[in-house]
MARLUMTOR-636528 format. One record per residue (C-alpha): residue number from 0; residue in three letters; x, y, z. Coordinates in Angstrom, 3 decimals, decimal comma. Layout:
// MARLUMTOR-636528
NODE  num  residuo        c1        c2        c3
NODE  NUM      ALA         X         Y         Z
...
END
This chain:
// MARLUMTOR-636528
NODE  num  residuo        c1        c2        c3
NODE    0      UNK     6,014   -16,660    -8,544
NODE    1      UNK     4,615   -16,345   -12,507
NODE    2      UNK     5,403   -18,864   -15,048
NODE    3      UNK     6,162   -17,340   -18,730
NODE    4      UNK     3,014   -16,492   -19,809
NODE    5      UNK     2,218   -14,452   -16,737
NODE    6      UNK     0,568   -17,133   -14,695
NODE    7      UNK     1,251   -17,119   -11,184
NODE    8      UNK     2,151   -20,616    -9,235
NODE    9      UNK    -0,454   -21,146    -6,735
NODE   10      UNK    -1,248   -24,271    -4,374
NODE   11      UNK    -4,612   -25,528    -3,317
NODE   12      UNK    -6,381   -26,818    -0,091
NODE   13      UNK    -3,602   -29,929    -0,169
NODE   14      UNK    -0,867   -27,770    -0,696
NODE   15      UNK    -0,122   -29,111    -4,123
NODE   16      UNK     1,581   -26,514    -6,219
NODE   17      UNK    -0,797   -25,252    -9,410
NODE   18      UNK    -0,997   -22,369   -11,903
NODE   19      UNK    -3,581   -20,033   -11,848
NODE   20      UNK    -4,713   -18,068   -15,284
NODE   21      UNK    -3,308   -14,458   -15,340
NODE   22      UNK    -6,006   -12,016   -15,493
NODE   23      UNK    -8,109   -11,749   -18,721
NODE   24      UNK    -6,853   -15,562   -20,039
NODE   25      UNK    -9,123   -17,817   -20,890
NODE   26      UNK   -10,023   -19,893   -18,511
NODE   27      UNK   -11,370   -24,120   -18,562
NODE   28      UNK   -14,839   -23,339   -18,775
NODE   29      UNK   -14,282   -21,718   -21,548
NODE   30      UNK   -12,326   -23,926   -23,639
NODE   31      UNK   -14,062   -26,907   -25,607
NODE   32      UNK   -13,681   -30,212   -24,790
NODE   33      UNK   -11,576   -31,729   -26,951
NODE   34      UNK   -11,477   -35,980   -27,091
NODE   35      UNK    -8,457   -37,951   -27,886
NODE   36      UNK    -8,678   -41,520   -29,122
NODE   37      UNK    -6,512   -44,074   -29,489
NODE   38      UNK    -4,718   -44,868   -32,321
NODE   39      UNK    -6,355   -47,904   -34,601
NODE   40      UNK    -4,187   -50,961   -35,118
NODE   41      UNK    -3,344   -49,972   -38,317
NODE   42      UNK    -1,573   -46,526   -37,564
NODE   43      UNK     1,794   -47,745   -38,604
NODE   44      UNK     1,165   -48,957   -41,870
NODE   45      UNK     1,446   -46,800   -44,681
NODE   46      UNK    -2,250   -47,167   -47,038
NODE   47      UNK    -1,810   -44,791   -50,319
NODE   48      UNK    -5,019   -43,064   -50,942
NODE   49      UNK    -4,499   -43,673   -54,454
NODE   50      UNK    -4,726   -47,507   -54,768
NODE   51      UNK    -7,778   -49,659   -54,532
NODE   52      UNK    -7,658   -52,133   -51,951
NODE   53      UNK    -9,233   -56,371   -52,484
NODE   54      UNK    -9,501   -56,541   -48,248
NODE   55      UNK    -9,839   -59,708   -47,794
NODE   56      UNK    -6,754   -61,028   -49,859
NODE   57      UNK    -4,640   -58,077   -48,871
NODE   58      UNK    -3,577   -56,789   -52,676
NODE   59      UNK    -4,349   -53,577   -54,282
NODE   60      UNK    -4,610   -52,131   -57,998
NODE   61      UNK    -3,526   -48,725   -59,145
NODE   62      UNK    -4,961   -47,850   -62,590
NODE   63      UNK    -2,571   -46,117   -65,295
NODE   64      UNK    -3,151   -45,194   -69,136
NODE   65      UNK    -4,962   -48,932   -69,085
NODE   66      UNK    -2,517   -51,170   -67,012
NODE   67      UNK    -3,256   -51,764   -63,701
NODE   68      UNK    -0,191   -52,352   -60,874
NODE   69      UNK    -0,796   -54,910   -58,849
NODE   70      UNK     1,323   -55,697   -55,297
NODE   71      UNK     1,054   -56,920   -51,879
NODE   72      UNK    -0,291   -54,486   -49,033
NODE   73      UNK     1,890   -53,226   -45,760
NODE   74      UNK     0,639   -55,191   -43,077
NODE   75      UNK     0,657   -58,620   -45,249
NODE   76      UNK     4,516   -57,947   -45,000
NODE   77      UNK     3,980   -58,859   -40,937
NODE   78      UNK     3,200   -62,281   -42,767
NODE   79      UNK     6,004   -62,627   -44,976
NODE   80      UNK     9,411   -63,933   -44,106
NODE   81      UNK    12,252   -61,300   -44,171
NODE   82      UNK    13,870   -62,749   -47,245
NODE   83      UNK    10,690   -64,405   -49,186
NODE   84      UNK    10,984   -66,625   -51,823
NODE   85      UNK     8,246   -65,982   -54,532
NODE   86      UNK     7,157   -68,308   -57,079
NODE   87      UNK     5,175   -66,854   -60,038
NODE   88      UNK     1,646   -68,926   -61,346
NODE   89      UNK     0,080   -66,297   -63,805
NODE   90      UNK     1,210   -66,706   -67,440
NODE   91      UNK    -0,941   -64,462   -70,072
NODE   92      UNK    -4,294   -64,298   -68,145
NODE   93      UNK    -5,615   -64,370   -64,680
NODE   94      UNK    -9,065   -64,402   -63,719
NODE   95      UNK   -10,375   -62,395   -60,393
NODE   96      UNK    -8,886   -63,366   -57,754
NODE   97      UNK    -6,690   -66,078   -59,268
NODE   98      UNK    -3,162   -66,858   -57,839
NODE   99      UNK    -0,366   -64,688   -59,199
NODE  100      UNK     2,258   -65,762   -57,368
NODE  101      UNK     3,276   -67,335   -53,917
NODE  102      UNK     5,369   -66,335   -51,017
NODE  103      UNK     7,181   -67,522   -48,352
NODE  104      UNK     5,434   -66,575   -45,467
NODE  105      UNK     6,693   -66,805   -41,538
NODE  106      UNK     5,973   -69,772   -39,119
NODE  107      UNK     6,239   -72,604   -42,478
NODE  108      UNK     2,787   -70,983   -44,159
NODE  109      UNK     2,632   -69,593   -47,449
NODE  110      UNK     1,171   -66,477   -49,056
NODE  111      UNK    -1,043   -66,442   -51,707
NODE  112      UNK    -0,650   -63,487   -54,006
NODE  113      UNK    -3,803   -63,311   -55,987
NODE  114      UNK    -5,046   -60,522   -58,604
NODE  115      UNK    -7,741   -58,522   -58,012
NODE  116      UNK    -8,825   -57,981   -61,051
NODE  117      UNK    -8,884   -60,225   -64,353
NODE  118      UNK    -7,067   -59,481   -67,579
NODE  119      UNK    -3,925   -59,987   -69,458
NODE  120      UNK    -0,475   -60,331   -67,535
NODE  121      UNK     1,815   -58,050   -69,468
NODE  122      UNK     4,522   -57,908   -67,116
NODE  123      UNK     5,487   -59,931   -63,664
NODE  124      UNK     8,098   -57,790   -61,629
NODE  125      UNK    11,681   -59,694   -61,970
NODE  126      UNK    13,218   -57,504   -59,249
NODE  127      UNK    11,591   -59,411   -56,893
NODE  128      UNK    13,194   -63,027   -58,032
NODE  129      UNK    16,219   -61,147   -57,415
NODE  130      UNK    15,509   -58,904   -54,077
NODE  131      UNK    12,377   -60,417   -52,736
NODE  132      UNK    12,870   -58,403   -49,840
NODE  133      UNK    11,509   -55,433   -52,265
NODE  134      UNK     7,873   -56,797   -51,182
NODE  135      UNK     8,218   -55,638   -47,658
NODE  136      UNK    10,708   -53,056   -48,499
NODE  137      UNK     8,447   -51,494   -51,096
NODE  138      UNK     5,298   -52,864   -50,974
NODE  139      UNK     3,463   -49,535   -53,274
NODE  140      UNK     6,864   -48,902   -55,617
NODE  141      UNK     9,366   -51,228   -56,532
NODE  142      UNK     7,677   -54,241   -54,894
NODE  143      UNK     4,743   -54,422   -56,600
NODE  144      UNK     4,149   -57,978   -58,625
NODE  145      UNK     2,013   -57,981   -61,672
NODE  146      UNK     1,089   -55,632   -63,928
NODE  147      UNK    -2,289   -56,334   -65,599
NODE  148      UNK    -4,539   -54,839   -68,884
NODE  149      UNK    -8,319   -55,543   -67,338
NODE  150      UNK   -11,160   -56,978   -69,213
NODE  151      UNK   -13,328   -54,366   -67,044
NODE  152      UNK   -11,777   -52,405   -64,429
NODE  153      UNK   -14,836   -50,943   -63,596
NODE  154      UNK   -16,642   -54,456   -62,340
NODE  155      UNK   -13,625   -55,669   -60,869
NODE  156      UNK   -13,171   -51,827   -58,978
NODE  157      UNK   -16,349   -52,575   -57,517
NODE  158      UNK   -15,299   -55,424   -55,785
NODE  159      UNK   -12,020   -53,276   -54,073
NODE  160      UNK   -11,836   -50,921   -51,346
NODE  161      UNK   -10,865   -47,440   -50,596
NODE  162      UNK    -7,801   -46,650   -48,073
NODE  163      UNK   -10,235   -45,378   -45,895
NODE  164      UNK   -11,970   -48,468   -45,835
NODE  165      UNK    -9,010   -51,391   -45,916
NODE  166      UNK    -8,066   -49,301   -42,818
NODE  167      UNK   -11,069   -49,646   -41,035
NODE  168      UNK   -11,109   -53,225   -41,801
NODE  169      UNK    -7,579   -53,655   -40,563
NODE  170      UNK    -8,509   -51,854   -37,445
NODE  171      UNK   -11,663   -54,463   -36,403
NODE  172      UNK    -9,720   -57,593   -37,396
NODE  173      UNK    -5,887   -57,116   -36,520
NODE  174      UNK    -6,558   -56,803   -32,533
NODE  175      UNK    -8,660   -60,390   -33,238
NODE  176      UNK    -4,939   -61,956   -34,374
NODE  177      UNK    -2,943   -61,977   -37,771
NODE  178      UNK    -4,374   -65,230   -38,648
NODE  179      UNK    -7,776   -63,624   -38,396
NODE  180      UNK    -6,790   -60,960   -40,252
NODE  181      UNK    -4,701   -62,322   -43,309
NODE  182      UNK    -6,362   -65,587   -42,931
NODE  183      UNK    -7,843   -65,072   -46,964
NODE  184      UNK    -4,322   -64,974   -48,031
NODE  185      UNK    -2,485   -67,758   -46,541
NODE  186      UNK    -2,593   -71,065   -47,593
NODE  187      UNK    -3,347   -73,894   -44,549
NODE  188      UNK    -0,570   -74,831   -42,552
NODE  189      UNK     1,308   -78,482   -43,627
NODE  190      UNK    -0,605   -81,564   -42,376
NODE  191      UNK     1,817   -83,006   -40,257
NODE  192      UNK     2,417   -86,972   -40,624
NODE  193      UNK     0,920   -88,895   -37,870
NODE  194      UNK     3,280   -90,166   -35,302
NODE  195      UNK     3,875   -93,862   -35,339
END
């Protein structure tokens, strides 16, 4: 019996059915090993590789003719709620890594939005007062939250991170927990009143 490619169906010692090469193929010993590994934790989220990523508060900056977008990264959505309410802070100026705004997050905790950069607010994104689901929906377009003219983009894009990079940082801390991992941009949990 051949299979398409001219093989023929063979069995071995155990009777178990196999394919043998047809004459001339190439056969295992010739081929190259080839090693599969597993996908990192962070294969479903979406990480533009033209943004510049602040890891540890889970924002990132795109640079344009002097303004710089600012919004909230993919996998922080897993910490939002799925109808956040945001509350903007920043006025006219924010400092590095100063609060720009604050979410709703899941479980009772709240997100801190903070820039990565310092500079002058020109513009805070009003879609999201009005579809705050645009921050999980969008986080790289129509989601984004601040848009910022730096004092020096080039000291605060020192402190940011590639894709590449946020990735691999995703990868060692999300299988450690989300609290782990977005744990720089939450705010603690609610003291709860003592019983009594």
């Amino acid at each position: 019996m051949k299979g398409e490619s001219g093989d023929r169906l063979v069995s071995d010692r155990s009777g178990a059915p196999g394919f043998r090469p047809a004459p001339g193929a190439v056969s295992h010993s010739d081929v190259t090993e080839i090693s599969i590994t597993r996908a990192g934790a962070s294969a479903r989220y979406a990480l533009p590789s033209d943004r510049h990523y602040l890891t540890p508060r889970h924002v990132w900056a795109q640079m344009q003719d002097g303004v710089a977008t600012v919004g909230v990264t993919a996998p922080l959505g897993e910490m939002l709620w799925f109808t956040p309410e945001i509350r903007f802070w920043a006025v006219e100026r924010v400092d590095h890594g100063q609060t720009l705004a604050t979410v709703q997050g899941r479980s009772g905790r709240t997100v801190v939005i903070c820039s990565p950069l310092a500079g002058s607010v020109v513009a805070l994104n009003g879609l999201l007062e009005r579809a705050p689901h645009a921050l999980l929906a969008q986080p790289y377009g129509g989601g984004w939250v601040a848009r910022i003219v730096p004092d020096s983009w080039e000291r605060d894009h020192a402190c940011m991170t590639s894709a590449r990079s946020y990735r691999r940082a995703l990868d060692a801390e999300l299988p450690i927990g989300r609290e782990f991992c977005f744990g720089g941009a939450l705010l603690p949990p609610p003291m709860m009143p003592p019983a009594g």
